[in-house]
N, C-alpha and C positions, 0 to 999 in steps of 0.2 A: 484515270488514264490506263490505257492496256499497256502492258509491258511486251518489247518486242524482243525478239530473241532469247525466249527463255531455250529455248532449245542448245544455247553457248553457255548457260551458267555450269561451272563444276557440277553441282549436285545433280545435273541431270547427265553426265557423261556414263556411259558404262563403262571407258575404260580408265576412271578415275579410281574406282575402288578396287578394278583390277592393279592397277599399279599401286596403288595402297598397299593394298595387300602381299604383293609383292613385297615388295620393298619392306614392309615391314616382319615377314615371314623371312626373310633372308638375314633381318637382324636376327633371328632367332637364335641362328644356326652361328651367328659370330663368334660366341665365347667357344661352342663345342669343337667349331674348324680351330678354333685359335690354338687350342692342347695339341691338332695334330701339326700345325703351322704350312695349315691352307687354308684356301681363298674359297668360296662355295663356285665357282666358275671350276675349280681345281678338283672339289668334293665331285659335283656331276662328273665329270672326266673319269673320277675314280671309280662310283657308280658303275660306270658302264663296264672299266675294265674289273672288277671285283666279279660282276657277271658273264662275263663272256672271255675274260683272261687276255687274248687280243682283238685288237680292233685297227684298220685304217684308219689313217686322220678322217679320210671324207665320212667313214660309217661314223665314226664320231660326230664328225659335223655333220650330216643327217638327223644322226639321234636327237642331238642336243639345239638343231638349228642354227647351228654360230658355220658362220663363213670363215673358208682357213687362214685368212689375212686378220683372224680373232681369235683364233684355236689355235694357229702356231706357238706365237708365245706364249702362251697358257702352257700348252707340252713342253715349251724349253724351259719353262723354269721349275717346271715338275722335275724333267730332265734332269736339270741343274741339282735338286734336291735329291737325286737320285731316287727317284719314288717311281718313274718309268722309263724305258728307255725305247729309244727311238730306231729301226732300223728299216731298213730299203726290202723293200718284196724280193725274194729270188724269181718271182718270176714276171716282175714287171715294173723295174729300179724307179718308176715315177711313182710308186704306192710307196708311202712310207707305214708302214706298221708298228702301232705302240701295244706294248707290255707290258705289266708290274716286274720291277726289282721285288728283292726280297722284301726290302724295305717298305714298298708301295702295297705287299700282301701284307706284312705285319700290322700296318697300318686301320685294314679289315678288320680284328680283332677290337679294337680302341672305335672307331667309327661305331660298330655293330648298335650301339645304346641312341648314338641318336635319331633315329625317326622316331622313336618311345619318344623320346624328349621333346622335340618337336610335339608331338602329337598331343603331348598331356599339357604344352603351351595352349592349342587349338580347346582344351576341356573347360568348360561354362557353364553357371546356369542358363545363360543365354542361349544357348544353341547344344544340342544333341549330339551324340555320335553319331546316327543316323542320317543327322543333316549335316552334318562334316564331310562326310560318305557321298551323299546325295550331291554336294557342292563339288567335292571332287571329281565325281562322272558326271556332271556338267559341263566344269572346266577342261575334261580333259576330250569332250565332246566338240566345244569351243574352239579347244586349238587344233584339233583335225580340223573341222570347215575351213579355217583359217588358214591353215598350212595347206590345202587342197585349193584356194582363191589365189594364195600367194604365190604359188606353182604355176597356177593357170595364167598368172598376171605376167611371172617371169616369159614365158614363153612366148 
């Protein structure tokens, strides 16, 4: 007898080991955020402001793709930790503008080691650097089309 719908079993989903993976690359990162006592939603956020110093909520939420009904509280408990702070544009009181406190730069210094760490998780004989590399500019390939469909979808 032929089996019908293989095409609904897990093992044949692509976004199953995307989320796999996921999900389990973010445990990675658990113990390292745990020393600075953030969340990895909290880690990206810092990311961004470590590179560019300020940023709007919405460049934020661009970057990182989270809607600000998901990115506010995320900021307010940053906030809360005093790791950034939150203030209104002088030149346009509905943009809110976040920043590092001193406290959310020092924090830079202690972060610094983990993408090493991370990375030397991803080191196997199963798989190469080269194709770590190569999966990367894949994925990261991946979620432009993706964020370019979802755009198109939005509108």
């Amino acid at each position: 007898m032929k089996k019908k719908f293989t095409n609904l079993y897990l093992e044949n989903q692509l976004c199953f080991p995307l989320y796999a993976a996921s999900r389990l690359t973010t445990k990675l990162y658990a113990p390292h955020l745990k020393k600075l006592d953030i969340t990895y939603p909290q880690y990206l956020v810092l990311l961004i402001l470590w590179e560019h110093q300020t940023q709007s909520v919405s460049e934020i939420g661009q970057q990182l793709m989270l809607e600000s009904n998901t990115l506010t509280p995320l900021l307010k408990r940053l906030e809360q930790k005093e790791i950034i702070q939150r203030n209104r544009s002088n030149k346009d009181e509905r943009t809110v503008i976040i920043s590092l406190t001193k406290a959310g730069e020092n924090l830079k210094e202690q972060a610094a080691v983990i993408p090493e760490k991370i990375m030397g998780s991803f080191r196997d004989d199963n798989i190469s650097d080269t194709e770590v590399a190569a999966f990367e500019k894949t994925l990261l390939s991946l979620v432009k089309i993706l964020k370019e469909k979802s755009t198109k979808n939005e509108e």
